[in-house]
N, C-alpha and C positions, 0 to 999 in steps of 0.2 A: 585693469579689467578691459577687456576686449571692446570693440567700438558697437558689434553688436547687442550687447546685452545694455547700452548705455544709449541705443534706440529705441530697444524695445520695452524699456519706461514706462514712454511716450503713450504705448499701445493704448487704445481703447480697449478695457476689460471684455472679457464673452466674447470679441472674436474669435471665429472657430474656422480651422483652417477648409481650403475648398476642399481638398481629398477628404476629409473626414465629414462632406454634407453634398455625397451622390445624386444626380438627379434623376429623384423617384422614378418621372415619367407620368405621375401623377399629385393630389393635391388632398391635404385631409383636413374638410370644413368642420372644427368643433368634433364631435361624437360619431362616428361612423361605422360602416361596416366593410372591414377591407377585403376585395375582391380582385383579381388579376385586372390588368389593364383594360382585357377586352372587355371585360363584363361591370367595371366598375360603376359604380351607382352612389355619387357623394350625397351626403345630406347634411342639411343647415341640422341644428340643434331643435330646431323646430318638426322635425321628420325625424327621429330616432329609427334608426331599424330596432326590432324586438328581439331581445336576447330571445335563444331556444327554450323552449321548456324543458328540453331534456337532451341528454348527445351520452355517448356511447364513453366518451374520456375527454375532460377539460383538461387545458394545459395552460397554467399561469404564466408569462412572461412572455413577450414577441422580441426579446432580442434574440441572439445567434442561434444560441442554444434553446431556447425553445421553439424556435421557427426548424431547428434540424431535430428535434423532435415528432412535431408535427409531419414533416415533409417524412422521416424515416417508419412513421405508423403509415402513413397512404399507401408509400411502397409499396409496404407487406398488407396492402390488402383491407385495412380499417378506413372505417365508414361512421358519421356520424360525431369524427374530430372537431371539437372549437378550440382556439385557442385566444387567450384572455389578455390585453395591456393595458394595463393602466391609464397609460400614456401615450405616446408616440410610437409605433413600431419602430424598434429599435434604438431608442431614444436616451435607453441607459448605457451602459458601459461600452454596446457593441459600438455606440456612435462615433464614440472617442478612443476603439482601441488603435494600437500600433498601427497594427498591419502585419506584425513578422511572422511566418509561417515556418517553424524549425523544427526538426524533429528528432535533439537533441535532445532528449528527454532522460531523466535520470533512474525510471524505471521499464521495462519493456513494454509495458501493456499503455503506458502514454506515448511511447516512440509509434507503438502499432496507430492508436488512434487517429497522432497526428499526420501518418503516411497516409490512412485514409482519407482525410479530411484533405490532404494534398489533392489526392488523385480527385475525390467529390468538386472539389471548386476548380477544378481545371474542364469538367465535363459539365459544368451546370451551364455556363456562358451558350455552348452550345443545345442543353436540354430547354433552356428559358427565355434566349435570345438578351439578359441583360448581361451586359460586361460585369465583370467582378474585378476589374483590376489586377488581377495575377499575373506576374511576372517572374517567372525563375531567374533572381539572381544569387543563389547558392549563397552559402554563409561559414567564415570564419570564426571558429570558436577561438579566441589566442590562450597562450600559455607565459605566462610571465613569470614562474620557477620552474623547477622538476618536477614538486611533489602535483601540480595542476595538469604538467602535459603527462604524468603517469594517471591520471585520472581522466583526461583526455584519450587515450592509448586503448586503456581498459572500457571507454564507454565507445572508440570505436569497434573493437571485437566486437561488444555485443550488438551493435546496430547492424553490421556485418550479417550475423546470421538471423536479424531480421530481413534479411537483402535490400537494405539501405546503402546507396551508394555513397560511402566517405572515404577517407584516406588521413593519413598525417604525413602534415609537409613542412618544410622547417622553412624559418625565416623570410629566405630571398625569395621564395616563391609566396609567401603573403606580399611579399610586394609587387611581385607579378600580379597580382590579381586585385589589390587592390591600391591607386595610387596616394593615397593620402594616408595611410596608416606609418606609423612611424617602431620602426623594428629594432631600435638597437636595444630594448628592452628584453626580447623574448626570444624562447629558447623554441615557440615552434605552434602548430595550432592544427586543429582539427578542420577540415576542409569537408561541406555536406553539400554537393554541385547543385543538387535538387531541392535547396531549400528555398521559399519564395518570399512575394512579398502580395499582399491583396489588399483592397478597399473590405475591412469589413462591414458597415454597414450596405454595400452591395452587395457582398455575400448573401448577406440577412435578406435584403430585397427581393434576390434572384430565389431563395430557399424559401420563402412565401409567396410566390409566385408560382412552385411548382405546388407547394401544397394547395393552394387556391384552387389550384388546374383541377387537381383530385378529389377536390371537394371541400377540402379543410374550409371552416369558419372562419373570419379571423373578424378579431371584432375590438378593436382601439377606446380607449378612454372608457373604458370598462374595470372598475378595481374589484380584487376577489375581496370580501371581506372575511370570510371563515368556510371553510369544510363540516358540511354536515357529517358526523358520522353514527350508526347506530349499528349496537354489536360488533363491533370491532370493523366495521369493515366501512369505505367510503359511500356515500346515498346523493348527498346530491352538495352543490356550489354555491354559496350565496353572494352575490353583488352588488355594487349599489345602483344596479339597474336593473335588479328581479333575481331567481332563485333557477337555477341549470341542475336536475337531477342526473345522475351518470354512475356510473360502474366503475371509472376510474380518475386517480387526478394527478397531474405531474407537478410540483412545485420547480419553476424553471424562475423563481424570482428573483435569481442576480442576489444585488446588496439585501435585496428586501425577505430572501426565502425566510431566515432566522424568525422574526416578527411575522411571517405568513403560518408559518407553525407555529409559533406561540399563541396566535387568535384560534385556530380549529379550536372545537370542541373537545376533540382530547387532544392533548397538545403532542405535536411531536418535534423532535430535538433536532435541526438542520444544524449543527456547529462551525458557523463560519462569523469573519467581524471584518469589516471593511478596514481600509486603508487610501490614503490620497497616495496616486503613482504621478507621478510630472515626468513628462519630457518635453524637449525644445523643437521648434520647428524654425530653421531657415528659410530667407533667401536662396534665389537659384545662387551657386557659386560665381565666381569670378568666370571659371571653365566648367558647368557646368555639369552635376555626376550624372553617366548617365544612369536608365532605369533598370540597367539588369547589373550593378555596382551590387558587388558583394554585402552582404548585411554582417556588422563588424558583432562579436559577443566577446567584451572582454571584464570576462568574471572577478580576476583579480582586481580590476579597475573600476568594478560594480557599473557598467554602464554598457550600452547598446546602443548600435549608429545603423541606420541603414536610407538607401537615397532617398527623396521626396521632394519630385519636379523641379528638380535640376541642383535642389541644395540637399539638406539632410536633415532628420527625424530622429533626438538621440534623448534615451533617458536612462533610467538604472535602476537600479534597488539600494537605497540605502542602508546605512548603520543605525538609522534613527527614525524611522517611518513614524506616520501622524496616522494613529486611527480615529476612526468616522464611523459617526451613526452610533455610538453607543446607546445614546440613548432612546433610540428608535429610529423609526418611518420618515421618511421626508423624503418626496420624490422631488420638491422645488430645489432641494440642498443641491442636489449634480448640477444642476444647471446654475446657481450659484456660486460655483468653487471659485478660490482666488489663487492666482498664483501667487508663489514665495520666493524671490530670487534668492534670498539667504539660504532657505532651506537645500535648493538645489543647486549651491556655488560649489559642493564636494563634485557633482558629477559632471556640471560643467567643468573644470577644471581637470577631471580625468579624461574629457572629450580631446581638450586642448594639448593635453598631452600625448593622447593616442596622435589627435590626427592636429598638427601644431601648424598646417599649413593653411585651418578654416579659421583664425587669430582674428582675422580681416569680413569675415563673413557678415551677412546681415541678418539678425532673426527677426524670423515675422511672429512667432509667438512662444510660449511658456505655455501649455497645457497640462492643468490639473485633473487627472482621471481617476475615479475611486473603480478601486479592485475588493475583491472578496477574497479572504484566505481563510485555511482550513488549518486545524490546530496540527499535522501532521505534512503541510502545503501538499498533499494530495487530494482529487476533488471529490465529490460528495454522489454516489451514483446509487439507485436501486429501490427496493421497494422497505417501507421503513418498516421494522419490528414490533411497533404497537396497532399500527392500524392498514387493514388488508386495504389494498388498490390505491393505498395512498405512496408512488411514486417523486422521486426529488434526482433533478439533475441538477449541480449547483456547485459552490465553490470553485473556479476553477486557476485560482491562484496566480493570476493575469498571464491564463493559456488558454482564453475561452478559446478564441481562432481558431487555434492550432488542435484541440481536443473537440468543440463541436459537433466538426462531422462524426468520428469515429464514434463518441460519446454517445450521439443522438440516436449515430445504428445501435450499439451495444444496447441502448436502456430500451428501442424497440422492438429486438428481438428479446430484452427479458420478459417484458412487457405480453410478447406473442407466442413465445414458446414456453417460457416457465424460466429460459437462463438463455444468457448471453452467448455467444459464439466463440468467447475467448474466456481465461481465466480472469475477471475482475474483480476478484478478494481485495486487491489493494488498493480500491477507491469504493467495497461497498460500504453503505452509509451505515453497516451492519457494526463494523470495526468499531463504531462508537456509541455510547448510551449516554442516559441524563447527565450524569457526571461531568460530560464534557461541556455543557450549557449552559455555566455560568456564564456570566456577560465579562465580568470583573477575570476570569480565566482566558475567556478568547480574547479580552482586548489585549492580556496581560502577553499573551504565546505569539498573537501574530505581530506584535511589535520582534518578538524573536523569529517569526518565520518567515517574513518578508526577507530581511539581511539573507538569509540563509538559504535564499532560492541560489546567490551568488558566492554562497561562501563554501570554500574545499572542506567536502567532511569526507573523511575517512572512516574505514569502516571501523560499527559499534561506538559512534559520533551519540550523542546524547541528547536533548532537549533539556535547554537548563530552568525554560518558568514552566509555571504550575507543575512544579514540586512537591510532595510530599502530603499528595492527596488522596491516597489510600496508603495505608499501611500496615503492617504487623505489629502487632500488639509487644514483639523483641526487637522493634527499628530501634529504640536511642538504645536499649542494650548493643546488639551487632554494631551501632556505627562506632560506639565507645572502643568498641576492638578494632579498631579499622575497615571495616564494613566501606565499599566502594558500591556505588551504586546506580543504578541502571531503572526506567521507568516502564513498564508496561500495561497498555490500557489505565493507566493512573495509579499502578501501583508499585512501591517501588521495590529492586529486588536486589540483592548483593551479586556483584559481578568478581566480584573477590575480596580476599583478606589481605591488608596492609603490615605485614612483620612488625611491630616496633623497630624503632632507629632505619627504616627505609625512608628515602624521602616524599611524602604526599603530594607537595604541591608537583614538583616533576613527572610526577605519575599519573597526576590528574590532566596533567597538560600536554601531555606522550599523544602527536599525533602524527601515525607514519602507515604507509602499504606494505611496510619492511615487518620483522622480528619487532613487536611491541614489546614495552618498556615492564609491562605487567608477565614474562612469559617465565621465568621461572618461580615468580609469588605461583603463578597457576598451576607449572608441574610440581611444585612442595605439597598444592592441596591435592592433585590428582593421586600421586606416591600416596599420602595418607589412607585416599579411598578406597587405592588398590593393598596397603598392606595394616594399616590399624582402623579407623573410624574418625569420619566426618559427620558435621552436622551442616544439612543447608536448609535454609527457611525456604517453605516453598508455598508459603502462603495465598500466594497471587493465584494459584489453581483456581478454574472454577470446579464449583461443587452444586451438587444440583439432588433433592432426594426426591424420588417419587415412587407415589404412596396411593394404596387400592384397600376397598375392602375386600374385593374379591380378587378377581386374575384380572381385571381390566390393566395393573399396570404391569403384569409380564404380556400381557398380549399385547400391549402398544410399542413395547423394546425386541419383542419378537419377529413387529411388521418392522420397526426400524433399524435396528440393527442387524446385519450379515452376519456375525457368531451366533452359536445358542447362549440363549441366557437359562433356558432351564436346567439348572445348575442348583446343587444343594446347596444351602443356606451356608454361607462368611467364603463363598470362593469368589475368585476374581478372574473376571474376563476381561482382555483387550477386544474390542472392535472396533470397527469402522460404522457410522451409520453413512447409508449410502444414500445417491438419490434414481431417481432413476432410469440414468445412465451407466450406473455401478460405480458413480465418481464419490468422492470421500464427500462429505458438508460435515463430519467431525469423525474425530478419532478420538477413543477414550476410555478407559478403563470404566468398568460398572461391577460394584460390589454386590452382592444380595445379601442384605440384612437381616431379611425376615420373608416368610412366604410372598406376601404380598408389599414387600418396600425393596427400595434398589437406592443405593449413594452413587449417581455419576459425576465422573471426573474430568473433565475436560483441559487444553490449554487456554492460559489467562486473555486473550481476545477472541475465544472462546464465549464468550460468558453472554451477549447478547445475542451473537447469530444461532448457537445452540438452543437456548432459550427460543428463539423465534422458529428455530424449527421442530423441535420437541412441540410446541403449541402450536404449530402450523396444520399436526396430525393428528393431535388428542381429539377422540371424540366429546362432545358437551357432555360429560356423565359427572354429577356433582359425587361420585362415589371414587373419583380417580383426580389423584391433588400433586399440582410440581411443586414444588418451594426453592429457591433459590437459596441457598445456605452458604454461598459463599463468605461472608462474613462473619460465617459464626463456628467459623473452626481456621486456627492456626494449624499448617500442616510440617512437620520438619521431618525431614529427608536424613536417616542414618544407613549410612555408605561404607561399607570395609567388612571385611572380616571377623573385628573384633565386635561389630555392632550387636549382635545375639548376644555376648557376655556384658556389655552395658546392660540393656535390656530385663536381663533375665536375673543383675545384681537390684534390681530397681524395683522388679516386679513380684522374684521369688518364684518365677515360672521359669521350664528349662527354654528356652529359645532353640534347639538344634532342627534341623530340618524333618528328623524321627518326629518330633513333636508340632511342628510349626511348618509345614510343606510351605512349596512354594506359592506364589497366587492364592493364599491365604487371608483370610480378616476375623482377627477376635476382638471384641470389647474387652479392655484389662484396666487394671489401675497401674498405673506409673507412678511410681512413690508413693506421695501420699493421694493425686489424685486420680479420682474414676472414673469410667465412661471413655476411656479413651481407645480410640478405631487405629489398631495397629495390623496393618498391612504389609504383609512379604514380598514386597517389592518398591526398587528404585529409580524406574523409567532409564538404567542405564546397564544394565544387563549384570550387575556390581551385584554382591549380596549384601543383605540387610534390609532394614524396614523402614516404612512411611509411617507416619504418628500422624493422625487425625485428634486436635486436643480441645475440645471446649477454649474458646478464647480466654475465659477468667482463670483457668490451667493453665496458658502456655508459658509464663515467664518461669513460676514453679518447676513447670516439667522443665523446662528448656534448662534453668540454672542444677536439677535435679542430674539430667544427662551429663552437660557440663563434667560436674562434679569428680561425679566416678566414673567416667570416660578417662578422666588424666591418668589413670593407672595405665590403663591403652590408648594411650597419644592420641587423645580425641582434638581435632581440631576444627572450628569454623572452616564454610568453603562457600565457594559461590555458585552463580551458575557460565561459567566459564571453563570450569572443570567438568560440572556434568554436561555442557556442551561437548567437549571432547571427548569424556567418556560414552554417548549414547553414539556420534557420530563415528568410532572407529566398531562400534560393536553393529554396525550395519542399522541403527533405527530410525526410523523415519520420522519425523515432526509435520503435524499439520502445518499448514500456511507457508513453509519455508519449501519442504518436499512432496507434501500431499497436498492436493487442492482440489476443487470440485469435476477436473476430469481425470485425475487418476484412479484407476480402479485396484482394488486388489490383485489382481492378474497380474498388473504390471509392475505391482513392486514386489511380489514374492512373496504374500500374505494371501494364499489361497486356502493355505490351513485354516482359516481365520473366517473363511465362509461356512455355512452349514449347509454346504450343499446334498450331504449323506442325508440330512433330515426334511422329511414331506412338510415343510412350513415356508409360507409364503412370504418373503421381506422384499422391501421396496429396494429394485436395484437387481434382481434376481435373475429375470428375463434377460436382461444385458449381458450380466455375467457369462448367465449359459451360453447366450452365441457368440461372447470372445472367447467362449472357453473352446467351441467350439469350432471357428475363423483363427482362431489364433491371436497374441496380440502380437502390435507393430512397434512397440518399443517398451524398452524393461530398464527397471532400477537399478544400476549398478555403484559399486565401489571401487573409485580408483584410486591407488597408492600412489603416489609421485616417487619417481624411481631415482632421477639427477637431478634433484631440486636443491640448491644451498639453501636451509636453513638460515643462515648467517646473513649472508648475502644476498639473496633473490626475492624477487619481489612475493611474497607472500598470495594465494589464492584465498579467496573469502565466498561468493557464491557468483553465477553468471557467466562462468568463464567458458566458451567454446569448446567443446570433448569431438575430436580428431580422431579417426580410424582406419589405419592404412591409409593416410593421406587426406581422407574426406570428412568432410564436417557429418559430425552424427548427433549431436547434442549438446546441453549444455548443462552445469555443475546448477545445485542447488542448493548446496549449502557445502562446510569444510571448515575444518578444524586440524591443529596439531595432535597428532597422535603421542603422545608419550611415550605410551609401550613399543609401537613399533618405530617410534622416533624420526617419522614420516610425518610429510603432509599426508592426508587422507581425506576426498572429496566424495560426496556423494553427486550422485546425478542421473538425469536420462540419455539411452541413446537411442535410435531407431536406423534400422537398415535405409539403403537409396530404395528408390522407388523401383518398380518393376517394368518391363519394356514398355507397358502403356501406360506408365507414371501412376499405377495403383500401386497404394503401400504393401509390403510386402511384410507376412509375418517374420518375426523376429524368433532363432533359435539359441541355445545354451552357445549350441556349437559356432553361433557367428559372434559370441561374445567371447567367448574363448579366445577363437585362432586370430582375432586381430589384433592389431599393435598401435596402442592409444598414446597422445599427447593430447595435455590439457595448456588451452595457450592465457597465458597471465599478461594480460597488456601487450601482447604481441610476440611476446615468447614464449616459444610453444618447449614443453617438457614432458618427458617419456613417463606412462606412467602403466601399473599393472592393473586390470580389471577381474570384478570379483561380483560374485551373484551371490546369491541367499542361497543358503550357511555357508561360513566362511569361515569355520574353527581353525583350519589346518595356516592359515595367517600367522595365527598367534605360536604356535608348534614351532612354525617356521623358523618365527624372531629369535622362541626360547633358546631352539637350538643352536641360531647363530652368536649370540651372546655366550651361551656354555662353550661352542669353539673356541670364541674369542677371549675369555676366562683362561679356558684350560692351554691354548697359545699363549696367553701373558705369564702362563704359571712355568711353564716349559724352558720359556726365554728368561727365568731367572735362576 
């Protein structure tokens, strides 16, 4: 053991290093009310100032993230802000984080925030006059295999066309840049020049400082005790030093949000569980690093170095994380924590391996820091689904820093306008409901999710706890067959079927960017779907009925949804329900049952946010009712050709298209049972039908189909085939290709509006004037033209789309084509700008005439581009295949 760690023993516990205990500039006696330096006003315990009676939006929490809350409502103009600590402004996690500011982020919309939060802390110093300690010394991402610097590769393209300044640079230049890292391990490393390093607790300082200036309240050693709420919507704060009515409330509580929402009155669901983080603090070195010393990430090494007055600041993510606070509240516990040198001897010893020259070093301490993580490790943002103006910025999966600023803009223009400025699906807190709330769940997942912030996942990577927590009612049946399986929203779904005599464990452990290990199990089940009959469980749908005495429930699908619904009773409409700016907030099939009833269908994370917006717009009429029905029908998905002759052996009904159109719904009995909602259509352009079955039906029906399917080679499938089947037939998926600012215009679903008919739907006005401006960028389909299959690195979604040279967009999702024996991606592109940098509409003809590569980790491949309909594709193939037949028939 090194001589450092065998001093600091010795240490006196709760030393807390000088960097991380900034001087205020001021002093906070007992209970106060905190005001900028100029205007400050302390008081003994004896002088309380009085909480407000009333304020316009309380905000729980004065660390980072609620202090860039606050500071980002003033901005835009709000009046009448307090914001609430329990404790010590900033006292919890912000006191003790790192400092690293990266914007290595492993999804887009966390890369954007954290470039914000860059630029924000580099101009506060001069808006507030407090230092923040921000130093740009850029950061080393390393690579210790291939399959890590190909995922390196792939996430610098996409920061690229965020116009993030990185690069990959191999070896001898991480030694140029940084001297103590030790290279003979690694094959190469992502280089980010602009990434820094800051005092956060000065951050925090300088960002209450400016909100002070604006007026914000800020008001210390103040705890929320519960949210009043009545009728769904937020009323007033109560605390243990009086009651704050208000309009709106942010839960910005760090460790504590979870237990801040389970006191309100109605409870609401923040799902996150803490975690002890440690890293080590040195001595200045021998030769001291200086302050703009690269900041080391080295993932496969699980650890993270960067300088700290004159020595170095390193800690990691372990294989084995200690979660905290299960079993509630305790703000003494942070201040409390103990370090563990056992615990943390895996990542010290990956420090000493990276950098084998700090052996001799001296540390001044082992810091225990508790983080918050979310069952997904992305963070918790937006307005909650049960109760109106009840706001939560939270989890931030130890990236408060680095997401903060961004975070705090985005939730205060939700906040101000109705929606944020960017796409944020994938941290709203909408993604998750009760379900996720168990205690025994999150403690059970973020012991998985911590590891995993440093661990290479490839894509369609899986979550392995909390398992097997919603299901179909034919889970142990399908897994008996070889059923692979995949989780969504907590439900789990077959990703495909295991042949007998293949081997499982291999396949379950296939983790590559290449040709996967599962790729002709998947074309065996696509081949069935395009020439006899598959069955896939598609259970996980949400399903949603809503039901009127009179026309109140077509008139409320009328104002939200863009199709008509007035439609004769058992047809089926796709639409989009818009908002409005004509962006999607769902996409989904809606049957009409009965005059006055409709079955909507939704995708499986789906199920809360549509629910919340469906009731977001219902009027109060107890004559108009939603139910959530998802759990009370099993759905399975029959795909092929042959599926009408299943069907129609089952039923005694003829199934042909004469009798059974398409976008069809009857109630029929399947074998022996009845009530069953069978529907002409497969979400994958395939023929055949959806079975809607009573769940005490479906194992029945299921082993019914089964059955007399084997005369027509009925086989199990997953959804890795209907993945490739929807993706080559041009369909679009919410959350993956549609999101809340795609409009119908831009992806070639204009038929799909009711613009022909005098009826008003949310989203409308929008419509009409891109319809009439034109729009600046369209959905297209590109075919990969020289891609080896075999060989090359495969595309999955995010990849950079190239035209005539110039960046135009980027892929959204993609899949193996079968039929055309292509890759096939989807995605957006949009023209350059126009001489005075306004966007310029986008025509058929500039998608045409140019000549697209889509770049895969930095290799860019030719590919052909295709707009809505695209029949003459498949024409195409047929005919190149019967060439290629009738040449092989010739040459023998």
């Amino acid at each position: 053991m090194c001589s450092c760690v065998r001093s600091s023993r010795a240490m006196a516990p709760g030393l807390l290093p000088r960097l991380l205990l900034p001087q205020m500039g001021f002093r906070l006696a007992g209970r106060g009310l905190w005001t900028s330096p100029q205007c400050l006003a302390v008081s003994g315990d004896s002088q309380l100032p009085p909480v407000p009676g009333q304020a316009r939006v309380v905000i729980c929490g004065g660390g980072i993230v609620g202090t860039s809350v606050a500071y980002h409502l003033a901005k835009l103009g709000w009046t009448d802000i307090v914001l609430l600590e329990q404790g010590r402004l900033g006292a919890g996690t912000t006191r003790l984080c790192a400092g690293i500011l990266s914007m290595a982020k492993p999804i887009s919309i966390e890369s954007q925030m954290a470039n914000y939060s860059s630029s924000l802390y580099q101009q506060l110093e001069e808006e507030t006059g407090v230092k923040t300690g921000y130093v740009k010394t850029g950061s080393l991402c390393l690579a210790q295999n291939q399959d890590r610097f190909i995922s390196l590769k792939r996430l610098a393209t996409r920061l690229k066309v965020l116009g993030i300044n990185c690069n990959i640079i191999k070896p001898k230049e991480i030694a140029k840049l940084h001297p103590l890292v030790n290279i003979h391990d690694l094959v190469g490393a992502l280089h980010l020049p602009d990434d820094a390093v800051v005092s956060s607790p000065d951050v925090n300082h300088a960002l209450a400082v400016a909100a002070a200036r604006q007026g914000v309240q800020i008001l210390d050693r103040t705890a929320v005790q519960q949210v009043v709420v009545e009728k769904g919507h937020v009323m007033a704060v109560e605390t243990d030093r009086g009651s704050i009515e208000c309009e709106y409330f942010v839960n910005c509580a760090g460790q504590w949000a979870y237990e801040l929402g389970q006191a309100s009155e109605v409870k609401v669901s923040v799902p996150l569980h803490g975690c002890e983080h440690f890293y080590l603090l040195t001595k200045p070195l021998q030769e001291p690093l200086a302050p703009n010393t690269p900041v080391i990430i080295d993932m496969d090494g699980r650890m993270y170095a960067r300088p700290w007055q004159g020595g170095l600041l390193s800690g990691g993510f372990e294989k084995n994380p200690k979660p905290i606070f299960t079993e509630g509240r305790n703000q003494l516990e942070i201040q409390n924590m103990q370090e563990d040198w056992d615990h943390f001897e895996p990542m010290l010893s990956a420090l000493l391996r990276r950098m084998p020259h700090i052996e001799t070093a001296e540390i001044h301490q082992l810091v225990n820091c508790p983080e918050s993580f979310t069952p997904d490790m992305r963070c918790l943002m937006g307005e909650t689904p049960g109760v109106s103006g009840y706001y939560v910025l939270a989890g931030m999966n130890s990236s408060g820093l680095a997401f903060a600023g961004g975070a705090g803009k985005y939730l205060a223009e939700w906040m101000t306008y109705g929606y944020p400025s960017a796409n944020v699906w994938p941290l709203d807190i909408k993604r998750f409901g009760n379900l996720q709330s168990s205690r025994t769940f999150l403690r059970h997942r973020v012991m998985e999710v911590m590891p995993l912030l440093y661990e290479l996942k490839v894509p369609r990577w899986d979550f392995q706890t909390g398992r097997q927590l919603r299901t179909s009612p034919l889970y142990d049946r399908l897994d008996t067959q070889g059923a692979r399986w995949m989780e969504k929203h907590g439900f789990e779904r077959p990703k495909y079927f295991v042949p007998p005599g293949k081997d499982l464990l291999s396949l379950d452990q296939s983790k590559t960017f290449y040709k996967p290990d599962w790729f002709d199990i998947v074309g065996a089940e696509v081949k069935c779907c395009k020439e006899a009959v598959c069955v896939i469980d598609m259970s996980s749908f949400t399903k949603f009925e809503l039901t009127s005495t009179g026309d109140q429930a077509l008139e409320l699908l009328q104002y939200l949804c863009a199709n008509d619904l007035d439609v004769p009773v058992g047809h089926i409409v796709h639409t989009g329900m818009l908002n409005e700016r004509g962006g999607y907030e769902n996409d989904c099939s809606v049957v009409r049952l009965s005059k006055n009833s409709f079955f909507i269908i939704s995708p499986t994370d789906q199920q809360v946010h549509c629910w919340s917006w469906i009731k977001k717009h219902m009027p109060n009429d107890p004559h108009l009712h939603l139910e959530d029905v998802s759990w009370k029908y099993t759905a399975l998905n029959l795909i092929g050709p042959r599926a009408m002759d299943v069907l129609a052996e089952l039923s005694y009904v003829s199934m042909t298209p004469e009798h059974f159109p398409s976008m069809f719904c009857k109630e029929m009995s399947v074998g022996y049972a009845n009530g069953i909602r069978v529907m002409s259509m497969t979400h994958t352009g395939e023929p055949g039908f959806m079975l809607y079955i009573p769940i005490e039906y479906a194992l029945h029906v299921y082993n019914e189909v089964m059955s007399v399917g084997q005369k027509y080679g009925i086989r199990n499938s997953g959804y890795y085939a209907l993945r490739s089947l929807r993706i080559e037939k041009f369909f679009a998926f919410w959350g993956q290709d549609l999101d809340t600012f795609t409009t119908p215009l831009e992806c070639g679903r204009e038929f799909r509006v009711k613009f022909d008919k005098d009826t008003n739907f949310l989203g409308r006005e929008a419509l009409l004037q891109q319809r009439q401006e034109g729009v600046f960028r369209r959905f297209v389909m590109l075919v990969l033209e020289d891609h080896d299959t075999e060989l090359d690195l495969w595309p999955w979604w995010g990849e950079p789309v190239y035209r005539s040279g110039q960046l135009a967009g980027t892929t959204t999702s993609s899949a193996y084509s079968y039929t055309l024996e292509r890759h096939v991606c989807l995605g957006f592109v949009s023209p350059p700008p126009g001489p005075e940098g306004l966007p310029t509409p986008i025509t058929p003809d500039f998608i045409n005439r140019g000549d697209y590569e889509v770049n895969i980790a930095g290799q860019r491949y030719p590919a052909k581009a295709k707009l809505y309909p695209f029949s003459s594709l498949f024409t195409q193939q047929k005919r190149r295949k019967e060439d290629m037949e009738l040449s092989n028939l010739q040459g023998k």
